[in-house]
matplotlib code that plots the C-alpha trace (Angstrom):
import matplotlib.pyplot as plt

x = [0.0, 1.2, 1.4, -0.6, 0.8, -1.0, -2.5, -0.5, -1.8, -2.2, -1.7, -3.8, -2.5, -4.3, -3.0, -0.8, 0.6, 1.6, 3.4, 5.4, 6.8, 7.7, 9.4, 11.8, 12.4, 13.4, 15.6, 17.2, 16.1, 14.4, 15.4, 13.4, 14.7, 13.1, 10.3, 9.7, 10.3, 7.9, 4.8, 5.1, 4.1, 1.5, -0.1, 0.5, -1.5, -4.7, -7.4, -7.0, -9.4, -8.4, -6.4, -2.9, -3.1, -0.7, -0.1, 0.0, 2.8, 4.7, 4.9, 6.1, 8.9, 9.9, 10.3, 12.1, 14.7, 15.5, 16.1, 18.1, 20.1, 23.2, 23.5, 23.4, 26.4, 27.5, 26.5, 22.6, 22.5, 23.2, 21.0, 18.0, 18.7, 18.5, 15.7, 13.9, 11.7, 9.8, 9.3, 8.1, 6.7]
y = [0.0, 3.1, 5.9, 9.2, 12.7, 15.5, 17.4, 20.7, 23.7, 27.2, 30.2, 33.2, 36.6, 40.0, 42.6, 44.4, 41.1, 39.5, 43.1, 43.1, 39.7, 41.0, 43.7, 41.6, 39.5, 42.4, 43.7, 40.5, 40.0, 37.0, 34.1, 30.7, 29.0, 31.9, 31.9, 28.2, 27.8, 31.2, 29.5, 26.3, 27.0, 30.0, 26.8, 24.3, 27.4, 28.3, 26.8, 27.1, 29.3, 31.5, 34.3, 35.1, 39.1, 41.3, 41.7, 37.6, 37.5, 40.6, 39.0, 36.0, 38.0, 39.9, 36.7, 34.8, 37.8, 38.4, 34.3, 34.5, 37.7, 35.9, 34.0, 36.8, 38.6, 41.8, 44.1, 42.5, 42.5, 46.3, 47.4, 45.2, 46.9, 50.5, 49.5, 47.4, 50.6, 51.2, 47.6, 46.4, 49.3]
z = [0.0, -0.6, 1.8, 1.0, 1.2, 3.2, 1.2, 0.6, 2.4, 0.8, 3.4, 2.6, 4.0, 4.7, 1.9, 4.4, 5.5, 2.2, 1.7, 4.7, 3.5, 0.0, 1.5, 4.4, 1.3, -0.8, 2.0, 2.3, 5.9, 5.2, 2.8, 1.7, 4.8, 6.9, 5.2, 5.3, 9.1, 9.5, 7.2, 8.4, 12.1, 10.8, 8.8, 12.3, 14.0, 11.4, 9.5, 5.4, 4.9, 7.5, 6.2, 8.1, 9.4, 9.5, 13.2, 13.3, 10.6, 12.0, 16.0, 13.9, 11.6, 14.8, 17.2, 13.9, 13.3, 17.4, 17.5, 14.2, 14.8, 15.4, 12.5, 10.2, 8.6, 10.6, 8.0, 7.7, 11.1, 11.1, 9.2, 10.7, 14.2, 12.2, 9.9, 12.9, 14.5, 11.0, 10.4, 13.7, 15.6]

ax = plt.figure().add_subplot(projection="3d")
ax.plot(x, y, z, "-o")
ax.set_aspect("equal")
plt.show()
């Protein structure tokens, strides 16, 4: 018999959400590993159908860039800390 696959899981995001994402990816703050670790426990958390607001996915960027500050290069992680007032405040 062969095993079945879950089915794959689409994440719908409030307007301002899905922007904020474009633009940590722009700036290079986030990456596909980021973003991967970041969806996959939105999608653990919410229903399909439920769409992923922007002050869910911002707690979640902010938490996921504080934990992962260390691992970035010196000059990334500079401007994060000067960039992180407008982005998260």
């Amino acid at each position: 018999m062969t095993p079945r696959l879950a089915p794959a899981q689409h994440l719908l995001f409030e307007p301002r959400a899905a922007d904020l994402l474009a633009l940590l990816r722009d700036l290079q703050h986030i990456d596909s590993r980021a973003l991967d670790a970041i969806t996959h426990e939105l999608v653990s958390k919410r229903r399909a159908e439920v769409q992923i607001s922007y002050e869910d996915l911002r707690r979640r960027l902010a938490e996921w860039l504080f934990d992962h500050e260390r691992d970035m290069r010196p000059e990334q992680a500079d401007l994060l800390r000067m960039e992180w007032g407008r982005l998260f405040s």
